[in-house]
C-alpha positions in Angstrom: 86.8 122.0 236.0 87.8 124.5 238.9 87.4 128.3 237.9 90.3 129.9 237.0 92.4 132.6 239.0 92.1 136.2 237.8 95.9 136.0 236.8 95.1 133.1 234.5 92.0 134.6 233.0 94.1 138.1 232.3 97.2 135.8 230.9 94.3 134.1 228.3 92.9 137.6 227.6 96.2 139.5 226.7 97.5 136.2 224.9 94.1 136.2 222.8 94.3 139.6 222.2 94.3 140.2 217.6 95.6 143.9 217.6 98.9 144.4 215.5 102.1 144.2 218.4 105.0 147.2 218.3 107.6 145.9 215.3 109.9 144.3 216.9 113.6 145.4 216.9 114.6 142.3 214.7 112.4 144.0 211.9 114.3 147.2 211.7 117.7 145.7 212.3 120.7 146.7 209.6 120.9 143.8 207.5 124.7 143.6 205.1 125.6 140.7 202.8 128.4 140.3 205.6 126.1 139.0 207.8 125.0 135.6 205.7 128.6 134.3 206.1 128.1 135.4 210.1 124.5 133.1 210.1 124.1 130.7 207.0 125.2 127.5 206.6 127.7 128.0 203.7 125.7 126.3 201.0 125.4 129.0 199.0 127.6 131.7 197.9 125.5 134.9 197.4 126.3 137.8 195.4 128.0 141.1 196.8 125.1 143.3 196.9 121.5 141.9 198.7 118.0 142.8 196.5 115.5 145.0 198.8 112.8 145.5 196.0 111.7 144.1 192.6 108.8 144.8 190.2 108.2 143.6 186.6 111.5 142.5 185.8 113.7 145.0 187.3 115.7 144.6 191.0 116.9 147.3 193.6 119.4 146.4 195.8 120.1 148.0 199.2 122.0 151.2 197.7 119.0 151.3 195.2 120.7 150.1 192.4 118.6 148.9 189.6 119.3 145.5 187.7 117.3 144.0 184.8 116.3 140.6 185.9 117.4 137.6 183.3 117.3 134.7 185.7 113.7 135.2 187.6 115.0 133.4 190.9 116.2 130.2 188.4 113.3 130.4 186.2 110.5 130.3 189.4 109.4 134.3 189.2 107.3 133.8 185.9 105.4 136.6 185.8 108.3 139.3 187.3 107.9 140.4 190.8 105.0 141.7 192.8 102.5 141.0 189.7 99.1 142.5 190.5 97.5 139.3 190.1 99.9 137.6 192.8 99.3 140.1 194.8 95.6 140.4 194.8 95.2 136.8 195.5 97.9 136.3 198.6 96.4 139.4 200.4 92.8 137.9 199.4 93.7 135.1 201.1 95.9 135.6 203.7 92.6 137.4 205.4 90.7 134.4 205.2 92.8 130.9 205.7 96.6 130.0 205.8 97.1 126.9 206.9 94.9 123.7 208.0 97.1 120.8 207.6 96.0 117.7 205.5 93.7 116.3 208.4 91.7 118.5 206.0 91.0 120.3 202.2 90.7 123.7 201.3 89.2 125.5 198.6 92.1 127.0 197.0 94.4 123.5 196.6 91.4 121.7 195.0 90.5 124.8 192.4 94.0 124.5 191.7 94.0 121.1 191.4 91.5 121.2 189.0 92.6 123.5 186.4 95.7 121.3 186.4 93.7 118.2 185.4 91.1 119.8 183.6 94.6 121.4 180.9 96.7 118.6 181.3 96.8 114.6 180.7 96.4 113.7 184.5 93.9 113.0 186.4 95.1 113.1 190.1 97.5 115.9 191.9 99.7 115.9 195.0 100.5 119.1 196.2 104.0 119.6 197.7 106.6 122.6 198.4 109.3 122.0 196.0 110.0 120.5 193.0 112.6 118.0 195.0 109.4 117.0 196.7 107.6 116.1 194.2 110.4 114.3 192.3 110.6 112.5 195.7 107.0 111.6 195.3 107.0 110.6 191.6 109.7 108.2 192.0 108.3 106.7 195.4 105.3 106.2 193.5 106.6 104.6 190.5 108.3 101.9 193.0 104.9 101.6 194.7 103.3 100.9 191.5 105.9 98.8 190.1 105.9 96.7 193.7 102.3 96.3 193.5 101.4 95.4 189.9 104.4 93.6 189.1 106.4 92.4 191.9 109.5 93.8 194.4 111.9 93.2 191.5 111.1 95.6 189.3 112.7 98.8 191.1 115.4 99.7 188.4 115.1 103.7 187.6 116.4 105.4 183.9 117.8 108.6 184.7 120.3 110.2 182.2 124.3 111.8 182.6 124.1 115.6 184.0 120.5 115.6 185.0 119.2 117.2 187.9 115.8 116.4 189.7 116.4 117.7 193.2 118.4 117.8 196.2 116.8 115.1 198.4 119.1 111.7 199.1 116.5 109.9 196.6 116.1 112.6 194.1 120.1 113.9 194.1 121.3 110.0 193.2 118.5 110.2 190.6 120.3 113.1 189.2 123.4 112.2 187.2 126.0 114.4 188.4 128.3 113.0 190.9 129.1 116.6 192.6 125.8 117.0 194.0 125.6 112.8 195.1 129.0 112.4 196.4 130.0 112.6 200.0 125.9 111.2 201.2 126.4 107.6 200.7 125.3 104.6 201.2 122.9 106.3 198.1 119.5 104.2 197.1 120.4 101.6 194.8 118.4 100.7 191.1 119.4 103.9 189.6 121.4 103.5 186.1 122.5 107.1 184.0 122.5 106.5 180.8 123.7 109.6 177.7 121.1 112.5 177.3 119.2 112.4 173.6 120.5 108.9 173.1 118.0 107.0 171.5 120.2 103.7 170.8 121.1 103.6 174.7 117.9 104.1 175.9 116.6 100.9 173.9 119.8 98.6 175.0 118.9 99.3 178.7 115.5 98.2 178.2 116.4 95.3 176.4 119.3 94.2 178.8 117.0 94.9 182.1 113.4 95.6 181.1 111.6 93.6 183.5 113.6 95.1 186.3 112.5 98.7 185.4 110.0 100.6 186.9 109.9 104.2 185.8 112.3 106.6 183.0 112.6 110.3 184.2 113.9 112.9 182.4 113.7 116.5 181.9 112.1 117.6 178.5 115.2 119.6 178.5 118.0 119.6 181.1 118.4 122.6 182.7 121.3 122.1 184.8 122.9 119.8 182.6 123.6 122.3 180.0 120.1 123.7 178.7 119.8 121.0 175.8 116.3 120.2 174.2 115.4 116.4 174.8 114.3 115.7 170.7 111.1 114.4 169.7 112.5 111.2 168.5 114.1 110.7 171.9 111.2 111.6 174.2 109.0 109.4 172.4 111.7 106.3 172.2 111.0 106.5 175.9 107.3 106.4 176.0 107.7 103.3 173.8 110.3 101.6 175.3 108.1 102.4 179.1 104.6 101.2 177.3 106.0 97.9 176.3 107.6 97.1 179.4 105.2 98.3 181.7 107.2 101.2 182.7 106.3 104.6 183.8 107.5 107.7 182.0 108.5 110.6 184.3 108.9 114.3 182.9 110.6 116.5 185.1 108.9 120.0 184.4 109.8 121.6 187.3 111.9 124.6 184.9 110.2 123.5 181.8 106.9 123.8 182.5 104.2 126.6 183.4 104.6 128.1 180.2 108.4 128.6 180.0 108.6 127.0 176.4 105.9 128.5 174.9 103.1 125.9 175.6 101.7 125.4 179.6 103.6 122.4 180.0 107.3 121.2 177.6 105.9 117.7 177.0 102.5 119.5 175.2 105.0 120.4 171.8 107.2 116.9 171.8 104.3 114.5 171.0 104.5 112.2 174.5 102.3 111.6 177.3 103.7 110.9 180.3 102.6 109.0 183.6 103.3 111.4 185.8 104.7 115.2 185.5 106.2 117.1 188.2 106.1 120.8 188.5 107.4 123.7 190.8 109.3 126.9 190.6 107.0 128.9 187.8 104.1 126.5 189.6 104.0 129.5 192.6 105.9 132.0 190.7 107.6 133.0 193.6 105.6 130.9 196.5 106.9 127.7 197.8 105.1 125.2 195.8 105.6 121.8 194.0 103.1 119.5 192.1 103.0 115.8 191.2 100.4 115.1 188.4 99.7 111.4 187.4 96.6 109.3 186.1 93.8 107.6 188.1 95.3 104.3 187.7 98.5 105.0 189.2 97.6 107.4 191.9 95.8 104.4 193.0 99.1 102.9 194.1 99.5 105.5 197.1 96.9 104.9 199.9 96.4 107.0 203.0 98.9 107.4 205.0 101.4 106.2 202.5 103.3 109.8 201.4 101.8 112.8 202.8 103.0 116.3 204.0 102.7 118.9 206.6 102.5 122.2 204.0 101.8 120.7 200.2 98.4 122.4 199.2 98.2 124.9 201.4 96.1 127.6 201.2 98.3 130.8 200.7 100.4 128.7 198.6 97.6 126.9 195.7 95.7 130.8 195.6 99.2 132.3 194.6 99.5 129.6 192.4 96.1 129.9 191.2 96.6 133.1 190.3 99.9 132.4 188.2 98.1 129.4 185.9 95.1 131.8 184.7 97.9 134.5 183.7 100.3 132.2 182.1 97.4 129.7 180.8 96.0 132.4 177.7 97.1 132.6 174.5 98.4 136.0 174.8 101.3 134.4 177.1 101.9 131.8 175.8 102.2 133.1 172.1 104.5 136.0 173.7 106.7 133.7 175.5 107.0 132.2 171.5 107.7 136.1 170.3 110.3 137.0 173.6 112.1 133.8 172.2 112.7 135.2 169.1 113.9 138.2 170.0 116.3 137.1 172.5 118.0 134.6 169.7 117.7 137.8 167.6 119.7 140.1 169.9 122.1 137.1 171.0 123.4 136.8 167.3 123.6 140.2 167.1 126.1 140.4 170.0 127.8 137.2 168.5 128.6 139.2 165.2 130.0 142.7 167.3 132.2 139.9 169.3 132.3 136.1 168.9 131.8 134.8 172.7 128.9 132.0 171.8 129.6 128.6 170.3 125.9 127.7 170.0 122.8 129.5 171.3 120.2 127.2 171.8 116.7 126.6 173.9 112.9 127.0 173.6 110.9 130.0 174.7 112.3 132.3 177.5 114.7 129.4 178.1 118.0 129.6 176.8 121.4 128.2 176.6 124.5 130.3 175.7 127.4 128.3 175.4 130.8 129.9 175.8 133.0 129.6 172.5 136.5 127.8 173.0 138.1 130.3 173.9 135.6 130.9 177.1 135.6 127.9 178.4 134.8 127.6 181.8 134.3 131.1 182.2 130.7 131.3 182.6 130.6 132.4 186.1 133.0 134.7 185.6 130.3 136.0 183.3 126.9 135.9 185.8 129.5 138.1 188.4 130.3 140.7 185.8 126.5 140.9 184.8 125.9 141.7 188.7 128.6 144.4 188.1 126.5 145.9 185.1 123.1 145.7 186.7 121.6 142.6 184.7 120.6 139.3 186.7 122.0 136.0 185.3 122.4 132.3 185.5 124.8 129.6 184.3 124.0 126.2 183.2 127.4 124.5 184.3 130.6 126.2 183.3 130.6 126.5 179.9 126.7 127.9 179.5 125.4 131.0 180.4 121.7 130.5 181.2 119.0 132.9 180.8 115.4 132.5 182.3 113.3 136.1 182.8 109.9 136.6 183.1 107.5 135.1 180.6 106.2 139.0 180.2 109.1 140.7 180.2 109.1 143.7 178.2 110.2 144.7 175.3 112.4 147.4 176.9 113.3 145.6 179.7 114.8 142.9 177.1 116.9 145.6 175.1 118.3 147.2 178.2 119.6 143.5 179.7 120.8 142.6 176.1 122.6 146.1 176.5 124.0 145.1 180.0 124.4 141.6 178.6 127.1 143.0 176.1 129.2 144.7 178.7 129.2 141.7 180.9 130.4 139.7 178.0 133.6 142.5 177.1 134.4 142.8 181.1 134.1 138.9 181.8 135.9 138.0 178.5 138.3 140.6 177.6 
């Protein structure tokens, strides 16, 4: 190889150089919630004001107003914002490794990976970055094993009216609301929705096409679909019905799990095991990352080369992550998550007898469904946007349910003071 010129070697040497450039002008430039309908693909319709700062469960916007946070960025912050423990483990790591692709493993994805099968009944993880992703996985490998074991007949997938499981092609017509699925067609065939909680449907699909079907997911409680608790007798009609036809049981836990109803995972208090679990949002607590667990037996169905990914496992990712599962995997969090739940309910009825706005309040742990009385109906939204006027972050679960989903360690004070705010979103929304 001929030597290179002194104008190459200097252009290497200034290019190589590690010290910390002059912020760049981008980095200081006024930023105004006028600009995401300048830039943004209109997907999403923001609120009015644009959140600078956050720690524990309380917000600051860019006027440094101060809102109690009810919704944890759709149940994914578990453990509030900027939680020492996060903290400690992304700067850790960000001064040692971010990112070698899956041409190789790293240390954090496989500790992580670990405490997940060493708590839970799998055996075998995929790391992902979403929990569409790893709905997207679980149900190409339920095909895969279906395809292999038993033939390419047996493709036919359970899902259930108003679920949600992502926003992929695969995972949105696996979801059964035609808002999110319309418009992307030709969608993958074999899906079939059948009524949420209904035991006696559930057991005339299987015995009208139960050779043809190769996996059941559903949500141990929909989220989306209107915050409703899946029942034990339900959840375990489906592992039955899947053992005896030599179908696999999916449980979405992407919102239900990581502690959010009180145990580390929903399916842990119903009395089912599934065959494959995927989890997300309160996975990373605030870092991109999703999680497909299954046993031995059927991870054995995906071979290299098969399903992969560029950034699942990564290494900033799986240490945040790590970080979140020993907080939330203790007693202490889990038992409070129990306690929070009661208060909540407690302070939700208490508003419901000053003003009657709630035809039922239901949901587990720091998970619950308010649904709008007759009256209100329809009017949730018009609820979330006056909570943003009183300083209190919210969620609906369509339009009739107002959803709330804070931190699992939320305090005590921080609860009053969002009921408070609560109250005077309700008489401004409702009046």
């Amino acid at each position: 190889m001929p030597p290179l010129s002194a104008a190459a070697q200097a252009i290497l040497a200034a290019t190589a150089r590690r010290d910390l450039p002059t912020p760049s002008d981008a980095a200081q430039m006024p930023v105004t919630r006028a600009l995401f309908d300048e830039v943004m693909v209109p997907c999403f319709a923001p609120a009015p004001f644009v959140p600078v700062r956050g720690e524990g469960s309380r917000v600051w916007d860019q006027d440094g107003r101060m809102y109690i946070d009810f919704g944890s960025g759709v149940a994914v912050t578990a453990l509030g914002h900027c939680h020492p423990a996060m903290v400690k483990a992304i700067n850790e790591q960000a001064s040692r490794l971010w990112h070698v692709s899956n041409w190789f493993t790293n240390e954090p994805a496989l500790r992580l990976a670990k405490r997940l099968t060493d708590t839970t009944f799998a055996e075998r993880v995929f790391f992902c970055n979403s929990g569409a992703e790893a709905n997207e996985a679980a149900l190409k490998l339920a095909r895969r094993y279906a395809h292999d074991r038993f033939g390419a007949h047996k493709l036919r997938v359970v899902s259930t009216q108003n679920a949600f499981h992502g926003r992929t092609l695969f995972t949105v017509t696996a979801g059964g609301q035609e808002k999110y699925a319309s418009g992307f067609g030709p969608n993958p065939a074999g899906f079939v929705h059948l009524p949420y909680n209904d035991v006696a449907a559930l057991e005339a699909e299987f015995a009208a096409h139960g050779p043809d079907i190769c996996a059941v997911i559903l949500e141990p409680m929909q989220g989306e679909g209107g915050m409703r608790p899946g029942t034990p007798e339900y959840l375990q009609a489906a592992r039955r019905l899947c053992t005896a036809h030599g179908a696999l049981l999916i449980l979405d836990e992407i919102q239900s799990g990581m502690g959010r109803t009180g145990a580390l995972f929903s399916y842990m208090q119903k009395g089912v095991v599934p065959d494959i679990l995927t989890s997300a949002k309160g996975l990373g607590g605030g870092f991109p990352i999703g999680a497909m667990l299954t046993t031995g037996e059927v991870a054995r169905a995906f071979s290299v080369g098969v399903h992969g990914t560029t950034y699942g496992g990564n290494p900033l990712a799986c240490a945040v992550a790590g970080a979140v599962f020993d907080v939330i995997n203790t007693t202490e969090v889990l038992e409070g998550v129990k306690a929070r739940h009661a208060l909540f309910i407690e302070g939700l009825k208490a508003i419901n007898v000053r003003r009657r706005v709630f035809a039922d309040l239901r949901g587990e742990g720091v998970w619950i469904g308010c649904e709008l009385d007759a009256a209100w109906r329809g009017k949730a939204m018009d609820v979330v946007k006056a909570a943003g006027e009183c300083g209190l972050l919210l969620l609906v679960a369509g339009p009739d349910v107002v959803r709330i989903a804070p931190s699992l360690v939320i305090s005590l004070d921080e609860i009053l003071e969002g009921l408070a705010r609560l109250e005077q979103a309700l008489l401004r929304a409702l009046a």
